[in-house]
C-alpha positions as CSV (number, residue, x, y, z in Angstrom):
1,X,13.4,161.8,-106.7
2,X,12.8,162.3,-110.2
3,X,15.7,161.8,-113.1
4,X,14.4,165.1,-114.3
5,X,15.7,167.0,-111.5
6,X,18.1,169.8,-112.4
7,X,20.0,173.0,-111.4
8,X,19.9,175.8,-113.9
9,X,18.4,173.6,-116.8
10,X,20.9,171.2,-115.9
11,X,20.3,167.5,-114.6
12,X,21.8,166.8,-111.1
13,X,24.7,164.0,-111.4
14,X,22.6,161.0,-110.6
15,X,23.0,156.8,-111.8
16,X,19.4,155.4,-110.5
17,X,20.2,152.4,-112.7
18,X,23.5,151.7,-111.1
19,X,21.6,152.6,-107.6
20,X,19.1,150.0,-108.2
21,X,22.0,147.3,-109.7
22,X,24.0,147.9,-106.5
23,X,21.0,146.9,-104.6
24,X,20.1,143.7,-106.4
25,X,23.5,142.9,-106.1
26,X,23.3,142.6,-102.9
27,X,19.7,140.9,-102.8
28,X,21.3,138.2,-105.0
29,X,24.3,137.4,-103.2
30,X,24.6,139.2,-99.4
31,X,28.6,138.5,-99.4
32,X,29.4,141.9,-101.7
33,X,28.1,143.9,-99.0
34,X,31.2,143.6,-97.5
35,X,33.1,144.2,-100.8
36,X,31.0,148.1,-101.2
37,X,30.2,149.2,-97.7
38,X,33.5,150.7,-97.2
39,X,33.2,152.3,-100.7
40,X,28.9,153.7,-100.6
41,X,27.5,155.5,-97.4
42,X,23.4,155.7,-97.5
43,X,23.6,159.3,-98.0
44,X,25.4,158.8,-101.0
45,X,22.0,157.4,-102.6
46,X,20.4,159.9,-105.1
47,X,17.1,157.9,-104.1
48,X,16.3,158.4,-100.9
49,X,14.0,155.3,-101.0
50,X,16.9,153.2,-102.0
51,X,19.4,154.9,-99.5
52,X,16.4,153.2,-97.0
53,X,17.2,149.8,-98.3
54,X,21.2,150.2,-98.3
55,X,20.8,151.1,-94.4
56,X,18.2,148.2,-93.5
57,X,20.8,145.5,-95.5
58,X,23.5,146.6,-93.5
59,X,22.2,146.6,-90.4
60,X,20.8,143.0,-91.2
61,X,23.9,142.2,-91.5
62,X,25.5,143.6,-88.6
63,X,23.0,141.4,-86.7
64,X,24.2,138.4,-88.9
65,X,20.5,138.2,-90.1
66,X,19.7,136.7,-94.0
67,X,19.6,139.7,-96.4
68,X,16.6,138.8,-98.6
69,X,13.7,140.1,-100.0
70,X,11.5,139.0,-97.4
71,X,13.4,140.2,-94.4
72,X,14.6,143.7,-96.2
73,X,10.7,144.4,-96.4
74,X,9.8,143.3,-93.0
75,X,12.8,145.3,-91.2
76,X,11.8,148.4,-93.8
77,X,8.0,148.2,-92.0
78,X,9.3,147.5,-88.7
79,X,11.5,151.5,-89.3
80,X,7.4,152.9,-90.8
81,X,9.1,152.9,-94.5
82,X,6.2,154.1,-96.7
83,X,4.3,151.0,-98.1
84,X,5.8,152.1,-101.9
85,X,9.1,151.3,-100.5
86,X,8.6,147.9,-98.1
87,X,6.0,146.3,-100.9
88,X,7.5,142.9,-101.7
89,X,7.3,143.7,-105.4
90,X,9.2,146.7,-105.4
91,X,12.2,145.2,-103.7
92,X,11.5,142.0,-106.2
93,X,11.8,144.6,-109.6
94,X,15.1,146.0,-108.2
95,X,16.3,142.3,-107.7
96,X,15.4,141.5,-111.4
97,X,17.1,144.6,-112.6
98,X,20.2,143.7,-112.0
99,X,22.6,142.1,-114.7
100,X,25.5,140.3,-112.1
101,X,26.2,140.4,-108.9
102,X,30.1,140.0,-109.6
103,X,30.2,143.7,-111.1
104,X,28.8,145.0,-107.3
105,X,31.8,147.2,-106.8
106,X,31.6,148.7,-110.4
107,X,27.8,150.0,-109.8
108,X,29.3,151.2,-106.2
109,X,31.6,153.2,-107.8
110,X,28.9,155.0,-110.0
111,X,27.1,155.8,-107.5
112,X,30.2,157.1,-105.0
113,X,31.0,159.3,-108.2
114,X,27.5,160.8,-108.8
115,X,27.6,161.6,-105.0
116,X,30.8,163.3,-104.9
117,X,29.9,165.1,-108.2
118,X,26.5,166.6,-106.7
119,X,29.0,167.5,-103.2
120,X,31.4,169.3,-105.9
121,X,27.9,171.0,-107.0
122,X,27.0,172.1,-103.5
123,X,30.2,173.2,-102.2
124,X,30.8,175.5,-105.5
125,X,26.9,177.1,-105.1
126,X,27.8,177.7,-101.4
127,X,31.2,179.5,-102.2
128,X,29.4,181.4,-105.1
129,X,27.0,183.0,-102.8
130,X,29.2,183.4,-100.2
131,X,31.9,185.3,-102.8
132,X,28.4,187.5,-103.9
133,X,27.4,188.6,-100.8
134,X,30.5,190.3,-99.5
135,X,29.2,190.0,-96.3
136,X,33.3,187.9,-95.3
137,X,36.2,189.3,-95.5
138,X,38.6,187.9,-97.5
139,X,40.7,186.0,-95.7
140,X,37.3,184.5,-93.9
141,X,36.2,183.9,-97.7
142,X,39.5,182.3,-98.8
143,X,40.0,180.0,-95.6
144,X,35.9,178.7,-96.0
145,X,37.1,178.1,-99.9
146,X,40.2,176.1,-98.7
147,X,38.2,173.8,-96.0
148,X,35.1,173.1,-97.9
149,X,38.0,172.5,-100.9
150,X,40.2,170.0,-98.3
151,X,36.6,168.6,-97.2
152,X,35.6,167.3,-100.6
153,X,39.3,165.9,-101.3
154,X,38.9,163.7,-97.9
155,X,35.7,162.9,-98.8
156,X,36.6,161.1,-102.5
157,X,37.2,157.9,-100.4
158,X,34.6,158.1,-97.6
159,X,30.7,159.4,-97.2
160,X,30.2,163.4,-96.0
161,X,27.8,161.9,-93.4
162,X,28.6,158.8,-91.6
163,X,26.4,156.7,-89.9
164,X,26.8,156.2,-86.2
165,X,26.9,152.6,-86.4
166,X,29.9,153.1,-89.2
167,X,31.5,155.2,-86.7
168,X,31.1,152.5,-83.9
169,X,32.6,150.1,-86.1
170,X,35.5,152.5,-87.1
171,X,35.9,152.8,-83.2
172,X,36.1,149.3,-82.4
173,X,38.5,148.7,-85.5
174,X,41.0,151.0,-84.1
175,X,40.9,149.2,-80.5
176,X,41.4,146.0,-81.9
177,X,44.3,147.4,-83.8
178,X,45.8,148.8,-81.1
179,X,45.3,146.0,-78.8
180,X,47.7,143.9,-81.8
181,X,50.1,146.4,-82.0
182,X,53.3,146.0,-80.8
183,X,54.3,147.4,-77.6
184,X,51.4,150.6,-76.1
185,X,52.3,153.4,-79.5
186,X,49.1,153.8,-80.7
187,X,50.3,157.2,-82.6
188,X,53.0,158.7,-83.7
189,X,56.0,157.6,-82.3
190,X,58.4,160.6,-80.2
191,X,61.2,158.0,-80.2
192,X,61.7,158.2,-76.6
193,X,60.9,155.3,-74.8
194,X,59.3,156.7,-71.5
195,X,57.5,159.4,-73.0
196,X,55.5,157.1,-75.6
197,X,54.7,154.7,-72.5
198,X,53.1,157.7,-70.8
199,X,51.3,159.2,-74.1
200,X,50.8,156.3,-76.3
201,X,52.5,159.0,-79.3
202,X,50.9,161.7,-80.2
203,X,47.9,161.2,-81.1
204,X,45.7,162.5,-84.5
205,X,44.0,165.6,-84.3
206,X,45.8,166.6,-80.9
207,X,46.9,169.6,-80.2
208,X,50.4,169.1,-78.1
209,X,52.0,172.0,-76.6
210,X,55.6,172.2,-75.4
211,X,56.8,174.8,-73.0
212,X,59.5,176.0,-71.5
213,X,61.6,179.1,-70.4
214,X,64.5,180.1,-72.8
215,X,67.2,177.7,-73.3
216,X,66.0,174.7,-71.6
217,X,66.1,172.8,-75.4
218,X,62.3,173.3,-76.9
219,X,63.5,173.7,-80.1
220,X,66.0,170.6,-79.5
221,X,63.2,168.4,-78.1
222,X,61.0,169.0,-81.1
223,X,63.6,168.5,-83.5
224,X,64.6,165.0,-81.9
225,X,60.7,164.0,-82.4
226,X,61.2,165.3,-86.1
227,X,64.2,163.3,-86.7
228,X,62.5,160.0,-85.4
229,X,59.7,160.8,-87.3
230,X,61.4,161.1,-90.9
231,X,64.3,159.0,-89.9
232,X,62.8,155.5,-88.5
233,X,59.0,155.8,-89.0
234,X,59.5,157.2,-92.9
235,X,56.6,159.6,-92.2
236,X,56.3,163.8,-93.8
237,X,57.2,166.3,-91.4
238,X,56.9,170.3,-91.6
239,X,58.4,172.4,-89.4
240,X,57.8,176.1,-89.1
241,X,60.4,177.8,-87.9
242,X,59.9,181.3,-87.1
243,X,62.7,182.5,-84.9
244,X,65.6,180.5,-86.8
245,X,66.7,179.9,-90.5
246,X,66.3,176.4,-92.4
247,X,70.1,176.4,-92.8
248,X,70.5,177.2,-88.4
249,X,68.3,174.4,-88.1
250,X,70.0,171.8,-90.3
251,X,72.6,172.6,-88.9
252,X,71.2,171.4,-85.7
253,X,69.7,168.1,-87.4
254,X,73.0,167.3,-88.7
255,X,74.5,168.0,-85.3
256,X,72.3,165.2,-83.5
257,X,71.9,162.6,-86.5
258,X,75.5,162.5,-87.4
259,X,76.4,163.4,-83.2
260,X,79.0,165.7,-84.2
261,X,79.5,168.5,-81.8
262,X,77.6,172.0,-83.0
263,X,80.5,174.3,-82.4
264,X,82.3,172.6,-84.8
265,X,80.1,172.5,-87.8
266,X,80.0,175.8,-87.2
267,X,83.6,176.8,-87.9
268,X,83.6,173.7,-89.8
269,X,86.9,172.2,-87.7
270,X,86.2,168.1,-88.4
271,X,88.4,165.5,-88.1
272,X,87.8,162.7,-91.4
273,X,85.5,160.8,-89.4
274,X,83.3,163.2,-88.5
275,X,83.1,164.4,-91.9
276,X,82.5,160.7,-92.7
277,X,79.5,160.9,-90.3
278,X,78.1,164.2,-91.3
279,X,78.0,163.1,-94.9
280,X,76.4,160.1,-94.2
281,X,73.7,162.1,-92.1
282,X,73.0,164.5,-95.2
283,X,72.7,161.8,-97.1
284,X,70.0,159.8,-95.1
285,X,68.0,163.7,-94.2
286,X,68.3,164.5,-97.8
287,X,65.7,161.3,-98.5
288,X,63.5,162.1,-96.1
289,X,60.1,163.7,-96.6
290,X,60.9,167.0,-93.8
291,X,59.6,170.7,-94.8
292,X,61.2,173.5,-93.2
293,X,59.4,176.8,-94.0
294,X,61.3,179.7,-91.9
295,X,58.7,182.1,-92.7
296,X,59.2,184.8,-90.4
297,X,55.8,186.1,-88.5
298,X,53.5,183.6,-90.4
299,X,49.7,184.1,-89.9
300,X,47.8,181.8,-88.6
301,X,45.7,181.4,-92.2
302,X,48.9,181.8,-94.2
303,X,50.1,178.3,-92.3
304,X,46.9,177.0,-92.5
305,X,46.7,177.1,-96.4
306,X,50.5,175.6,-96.5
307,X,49.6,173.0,-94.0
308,X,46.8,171.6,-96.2
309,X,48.9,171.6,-99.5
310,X,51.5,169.7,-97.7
311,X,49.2,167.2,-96.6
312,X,47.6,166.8,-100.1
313,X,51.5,166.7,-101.4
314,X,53.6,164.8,-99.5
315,X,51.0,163.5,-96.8
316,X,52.6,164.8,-93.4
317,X,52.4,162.8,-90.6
318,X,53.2,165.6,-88.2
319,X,53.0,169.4,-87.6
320,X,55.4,171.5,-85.5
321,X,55.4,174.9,-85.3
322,X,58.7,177.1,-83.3
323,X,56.7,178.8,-81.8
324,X,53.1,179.9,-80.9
325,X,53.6,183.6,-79.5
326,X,55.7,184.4,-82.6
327,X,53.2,184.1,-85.2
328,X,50.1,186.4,-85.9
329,X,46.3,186.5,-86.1
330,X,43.5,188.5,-87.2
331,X,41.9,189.9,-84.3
332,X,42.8,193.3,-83.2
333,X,41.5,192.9,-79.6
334,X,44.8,192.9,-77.9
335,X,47.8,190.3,-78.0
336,X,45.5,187.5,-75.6
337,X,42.7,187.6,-77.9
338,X,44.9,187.2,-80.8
339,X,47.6,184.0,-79.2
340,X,44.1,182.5,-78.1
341,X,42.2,182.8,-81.9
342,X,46.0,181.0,-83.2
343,X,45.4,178.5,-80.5
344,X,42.0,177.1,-81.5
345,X,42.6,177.6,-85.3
346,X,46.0,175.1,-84.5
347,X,43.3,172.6,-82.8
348,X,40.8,172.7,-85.7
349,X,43.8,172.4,-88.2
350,X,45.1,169.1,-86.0
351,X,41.3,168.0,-86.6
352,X,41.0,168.7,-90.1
353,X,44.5,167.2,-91.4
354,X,44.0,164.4,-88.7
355,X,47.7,164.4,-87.7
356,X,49.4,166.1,-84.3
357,X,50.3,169.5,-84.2
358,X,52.9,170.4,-81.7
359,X,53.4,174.2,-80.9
360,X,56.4,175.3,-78.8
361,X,55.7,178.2,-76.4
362,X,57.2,180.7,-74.1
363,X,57.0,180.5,-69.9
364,X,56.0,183.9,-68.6
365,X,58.9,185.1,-66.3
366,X,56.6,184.3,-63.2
367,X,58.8,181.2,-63.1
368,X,62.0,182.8,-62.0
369,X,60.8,184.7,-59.1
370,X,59.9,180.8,-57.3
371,X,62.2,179.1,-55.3
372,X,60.8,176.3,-56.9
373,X,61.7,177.0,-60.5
374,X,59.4,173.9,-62.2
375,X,57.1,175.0,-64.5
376,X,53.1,174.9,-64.3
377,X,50.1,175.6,-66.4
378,X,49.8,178.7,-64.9
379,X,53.2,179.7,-66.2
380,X,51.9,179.6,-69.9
381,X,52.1,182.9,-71.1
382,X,48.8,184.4,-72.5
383,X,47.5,181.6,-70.7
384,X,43.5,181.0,-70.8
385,X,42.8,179.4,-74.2
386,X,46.4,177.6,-74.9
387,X,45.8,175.7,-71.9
388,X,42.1,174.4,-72.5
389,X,42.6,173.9,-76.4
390,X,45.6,172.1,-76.1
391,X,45.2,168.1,-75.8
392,X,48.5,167.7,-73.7
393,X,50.7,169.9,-72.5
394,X,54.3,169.0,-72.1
395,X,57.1,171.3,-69.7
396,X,61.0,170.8,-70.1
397,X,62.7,171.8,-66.7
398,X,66.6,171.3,-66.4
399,X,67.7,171.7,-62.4
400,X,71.3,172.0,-63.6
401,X,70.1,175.0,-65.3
402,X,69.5,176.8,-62.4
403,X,71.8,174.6,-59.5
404,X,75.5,174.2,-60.9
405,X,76.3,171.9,-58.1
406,X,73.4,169.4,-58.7
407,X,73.8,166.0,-58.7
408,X,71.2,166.0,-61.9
409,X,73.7,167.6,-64.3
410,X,72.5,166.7,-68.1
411,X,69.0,165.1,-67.0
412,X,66.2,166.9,-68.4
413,X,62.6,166.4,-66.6
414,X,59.5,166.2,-69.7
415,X,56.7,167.4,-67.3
416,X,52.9,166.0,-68.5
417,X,50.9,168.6,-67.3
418,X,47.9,167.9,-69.0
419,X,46.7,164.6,-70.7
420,X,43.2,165.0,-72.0
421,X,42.9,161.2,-72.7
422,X,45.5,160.2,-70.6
423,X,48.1,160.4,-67.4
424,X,50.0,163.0,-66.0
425,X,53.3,162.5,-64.5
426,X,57.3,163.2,-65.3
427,X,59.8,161.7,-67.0
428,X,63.3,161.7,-67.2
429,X,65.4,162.3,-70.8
430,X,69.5,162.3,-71.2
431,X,70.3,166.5,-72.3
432,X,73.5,166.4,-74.5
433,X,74.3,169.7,-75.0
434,X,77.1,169.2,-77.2
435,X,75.0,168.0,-79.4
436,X,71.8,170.2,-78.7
437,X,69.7,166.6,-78.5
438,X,68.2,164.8,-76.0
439,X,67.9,160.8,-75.5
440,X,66.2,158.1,-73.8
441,X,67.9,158.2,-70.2
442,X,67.1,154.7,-68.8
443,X,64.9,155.0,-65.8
444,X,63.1,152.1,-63.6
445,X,59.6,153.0,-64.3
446,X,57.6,152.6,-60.9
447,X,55.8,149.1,-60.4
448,X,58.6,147.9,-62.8
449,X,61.8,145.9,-63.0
């Protein structure tokens, strides 16, 4: 490409000299690849030709092959690189061009910055027309100006477009990692024991869904898994909670961290220790990075637009929204068509923030009329699209709830429905309802001692 190239009179960002200095670099001394790849993607070349040459050198050295003028030129041939290109002399004039090889990662930085600049450039000519046309609406407009927005942010530390054998190596990064890690939590962490065995933690970019019919402890369960979160792993949190008020649900956080009984923080009848305890509790929740934002009937693109300034802000490790079938959409097709437009815009917001999103939701009354009173999928309400966009799907079922005289009084069942990427199966939690929480209720895990 020519330096002359330009957009309205005005040259495209572009460094061919710090291109052409990154190459050398590398000609002169193959050990700084390792010191750039992670910072320059091919496509972030302005040259295409040189982009070429970036590619060949790292896949050399995948295949712990000499990076060197010779075999650069032969591997370019081998891929029908025009002759310009894989000529001996024209790979020889870009290894003479360059001053060091020590200042590698300062002419990869040029050139990352050039490519994000002329990604800046595209983005803003794509949401010009796009605002000229009129042909979106506005909150189509203003969603598609958020994304691409969120998509150049992400992007100021990694290429637009990554190869497939960067995404391969990415891959095999992460099993390694999580074949180090201690105990089987390759995501984030619930906090109880039996559940993470069966899920691994929640996974990024999974959509979870926790159902139940009212008063089995959704809300509870989901606040537990917030508390963890905050409290032991240090990660950001945001609830939305669209049926209760951030002071109802403090309340209830204060009630399970400090494990003071809720009745009495709510006519505020402690004895000195347990104000002792509930101070202390504030005290550790008030460090914490949590977001409560009690917005009543939310829409899906109002939460969306919050979600990604909270991840920008405080980084969030986790998403829960209390819950699905209270919160609204934009199609005016009827109520199924509008819960299953939230659902997949939840799952593309888990993907685009890479972080869980857990959504509580409501069991259709089809569950009462059974003898046998366990929920399954075909109890979701508004079912259809919940149930294939969500990753796993979690049901809380209480027996004593429905059998006074059982022998299971204050054991909770967390039924795995669904596990895209892993098992199904139940286990067992400890329900304390004085203190609206559950806990890890130790159980002999089958094949186990």
């Amino acid at each position: 490409m020519s330096d002359n190239d330009n957009i309205n009179g005005l040259v495209i960002p572009h460094d061919t000299n710090a291109e052409k200095a990154l190459i050398g670099a590398i000609l002169k001394d193959e050990q700084v690849l390792g010191d750039v790849e992670s910072i320059v993607y091919s496509a972030d070349f302005y040259n295409k030709q040189l982009g070429q040459i970036y590619d060949v050198m790292q896949e050399l050295n995948d295949e712990k092959t000499a990076i060197d003028i010779v075999t650069v030129a032969s591997r370019l041939k081998e891929k029908g690189v025009p002759d310009e290109v894989t000529s001996i002399d024209f790979i020889r004039n870009i290894l003479e061009s360059v001053p060091v090889s020590a200042n590698a990662r300062v002419y990869a930085q040029i050139v990352k910055e050039s490519a994000l600049r002329r990604n800046v450039i595209k983005a803003s000519q794509e949401m010009m027309n796009e605002s000229y046309s009129g042909t979106s609406g506005i909150d189509v407009l203003m969603n598609n100006v958020e994304s691409r927005m969120m998509k150049l942010i992400q992007t100021r530390d990694k290429g637009d477009y990554v190869p497939i054998r960067q995404v391969v190596i990415d891959t095999m990064e992460r099993i390694n990692a999580a074949s180090k890690a201690e105990g089987s939590v390759t995501g984030v962490p619930s906090g109880f024991t039996d559940l993470d065995y069966k899920t691994s933690g929640f996974q990024n970019s999974d959509l979870i869904l926790v159902a139940a019919r009212p008063s089995m402890g959704k809300t509870a369960f989901v606040l537990n898994i917030a508390h963890h979160v905050v409290v032991k792993e240090h990660l950001g949190a945001v609830i939305f909670s669209l049926e209760m008020s951030k002071e109802q649900l403090m309340t209830r956080f204060l009630s399970q961290d400090a494990m003071v009984d809720s009745k009495k923080l709510r006519n505020g009848n402690l004895t000195n220790d347990e104000w002792g305890r509930l101070a202390q509790s504030a005290d550790t929740i008030a460090k914490t990075k949590l977001i409560i934002d009690d917005t009543s009937s939310i829409s899906i693109n109002e939460l969306r637009t919050k979600c990604r300034k909270y991840k920008l802000d405080y980084d969030i490790g986790i998403i829960i929204i209390d819950y699905l079938q209270l919160m609204t959409g934009n199609s005016r097709e009827g109520r199924q068509n509008e819960v299953s437009e939230i659902s997949r815009a939840l799952k593309g917001l888990a993907r685009e923030l890479n972080v869980p999103v857990i959504a509580l939701s409501q069991l259709s009354r089809a569950v009462e009329s059974r003898e046998d009173k366990k929920p399954m999928l075909s109890d979701l309400r508004e079912s259809g699209a919940i149930e294939q966009d969500a990753d796993v799907v979690m049901f809380i079922y209480r027996e004593d709830y429905y059998k006074k005289d059982t022998d299971r009084r204050g054991i909770a069942d967390i039924i795995i429905a669904k596990q895209r990427n892993g098992p199904v199966g139940s286990i067992e939690l400890a329900w304390l309802p004085d203190y609206t929480r559950f806990a890890n209720h130790e159980v002999r895990r089958e094949g186990t001692e």
